[in-house]
C-alpha positions as CSV (number, residue, x, y, z in Angstrom):
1,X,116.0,128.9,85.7
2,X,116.1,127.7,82.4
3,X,113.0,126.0,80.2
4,X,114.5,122.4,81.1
5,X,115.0,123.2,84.9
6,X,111.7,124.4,85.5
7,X,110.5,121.3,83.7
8,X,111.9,118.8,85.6
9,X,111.2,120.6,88.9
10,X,107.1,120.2,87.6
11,X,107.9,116.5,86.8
12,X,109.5,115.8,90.4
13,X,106.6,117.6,91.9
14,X,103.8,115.5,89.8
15,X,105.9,112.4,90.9
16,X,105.9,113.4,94.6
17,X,102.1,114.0,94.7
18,X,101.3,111.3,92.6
19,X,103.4,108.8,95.2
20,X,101.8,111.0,97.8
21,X,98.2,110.0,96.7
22,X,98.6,106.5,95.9
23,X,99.7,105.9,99.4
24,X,96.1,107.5,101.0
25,X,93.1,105.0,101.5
26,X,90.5,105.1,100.0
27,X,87.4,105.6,102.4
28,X,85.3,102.4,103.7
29,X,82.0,102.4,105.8
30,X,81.8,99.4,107.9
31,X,79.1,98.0,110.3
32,X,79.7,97.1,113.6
33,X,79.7,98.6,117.4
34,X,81.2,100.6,119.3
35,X,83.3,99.9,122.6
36,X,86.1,100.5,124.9
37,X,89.4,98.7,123.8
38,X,90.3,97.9,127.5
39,X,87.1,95.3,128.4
40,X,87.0,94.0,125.2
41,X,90.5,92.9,124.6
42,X,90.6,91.5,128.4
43,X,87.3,90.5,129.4
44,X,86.0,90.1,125.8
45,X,83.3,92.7,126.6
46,X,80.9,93.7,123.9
47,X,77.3,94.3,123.1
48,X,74.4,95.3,124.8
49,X,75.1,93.7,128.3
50,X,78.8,95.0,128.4
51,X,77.9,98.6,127.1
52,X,77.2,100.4,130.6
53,X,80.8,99.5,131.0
54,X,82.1,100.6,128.0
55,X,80.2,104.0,128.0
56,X,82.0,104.6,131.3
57,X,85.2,103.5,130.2
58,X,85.3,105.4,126.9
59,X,83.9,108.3,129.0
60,X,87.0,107.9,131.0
61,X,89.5,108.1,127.9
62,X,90.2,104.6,127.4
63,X,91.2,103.4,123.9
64,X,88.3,103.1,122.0
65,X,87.7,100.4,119.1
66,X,85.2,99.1,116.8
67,X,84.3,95.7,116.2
68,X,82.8,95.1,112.9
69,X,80.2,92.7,112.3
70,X,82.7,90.3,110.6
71,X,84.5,90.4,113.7
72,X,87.7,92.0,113.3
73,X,88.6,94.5,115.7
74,X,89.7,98.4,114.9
75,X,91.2,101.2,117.1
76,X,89.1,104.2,116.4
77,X,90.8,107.6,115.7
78,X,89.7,110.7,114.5
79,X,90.1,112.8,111.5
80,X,92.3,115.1,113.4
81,X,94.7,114.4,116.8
82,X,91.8,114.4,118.9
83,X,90.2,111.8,120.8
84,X,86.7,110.5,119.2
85,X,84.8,109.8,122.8
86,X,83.0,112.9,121.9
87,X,81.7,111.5,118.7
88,X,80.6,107.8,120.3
89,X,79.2,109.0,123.7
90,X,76.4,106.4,124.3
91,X,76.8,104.4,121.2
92,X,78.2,101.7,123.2
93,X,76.1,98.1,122.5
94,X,74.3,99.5,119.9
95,X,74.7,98.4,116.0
96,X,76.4,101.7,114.1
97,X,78.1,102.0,111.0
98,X,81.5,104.3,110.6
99,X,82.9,105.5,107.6
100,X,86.6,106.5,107.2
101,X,90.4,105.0,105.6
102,X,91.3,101.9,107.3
103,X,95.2,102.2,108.3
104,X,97.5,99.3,109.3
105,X,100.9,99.3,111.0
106,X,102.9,96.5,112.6
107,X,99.7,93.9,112.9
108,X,97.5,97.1,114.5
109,X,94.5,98.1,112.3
110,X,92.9,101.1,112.7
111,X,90.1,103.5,110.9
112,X,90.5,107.2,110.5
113,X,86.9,107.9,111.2
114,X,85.1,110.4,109.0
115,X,81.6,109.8,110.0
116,X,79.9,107.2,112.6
117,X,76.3,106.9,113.3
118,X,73.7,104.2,114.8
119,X,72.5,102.3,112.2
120,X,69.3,102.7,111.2
């Protein structure tokens, strides 16, 4: 490969991971609480009185979602392709705070959760 070829095959690459980057998020921490997507987008369930339920249902594998203090509602996924029930067991009804890159698609918002914990 000549000087100019390997050149440009650096350039294409710094262009790649630079449009690569710029399309990651960077990470928010958001207060809120826990619960089970199910109950809370058809009964409206949330908080304290509601979170029996929800720690049954997430315990169950249904969706699970985070509704943040200003109200706006989030699926909850993890940091790899596994489910996060593990991480939330019991934090149903109680105030936490999770940290991790919102993501968006088609009207759905979700967080990539890094870290959660009950707020202190």
């Amino acid at each position: 490969m000549t000087r100019l070829g390997s050149v440009s095959v650096v350039a294409v690459l710094v262009v790649l991971l630079t449009v690569a980057l710029a399309g990651q998020s960077k990470d928010v921490t958001i207060k809120g609480e826990v619960l089970d997507q199910h109950c809370f987008m058809i009964h409206h369930g949330k908080g304290p009185d509601h979170a029996a339920c929800s720690n049954a249902c997430m315990s169950r594998n249904i969706s699970i979602g985070f509704l943040a203090e200003s109200g706006q509602f989030y699926l909850l996924l993890g940091d790899q392709m596994l489910t996060v029930k593990d991480q939330v067991a019991g934090m149903a009804g109680k105030p936490a705070t999770v940290t991790g890159a919102i993501v968006e698609r088609d009207g759905f918002k979700a967080i990539q959760m890094k870290k959660i914990e009950l707020a202190k």
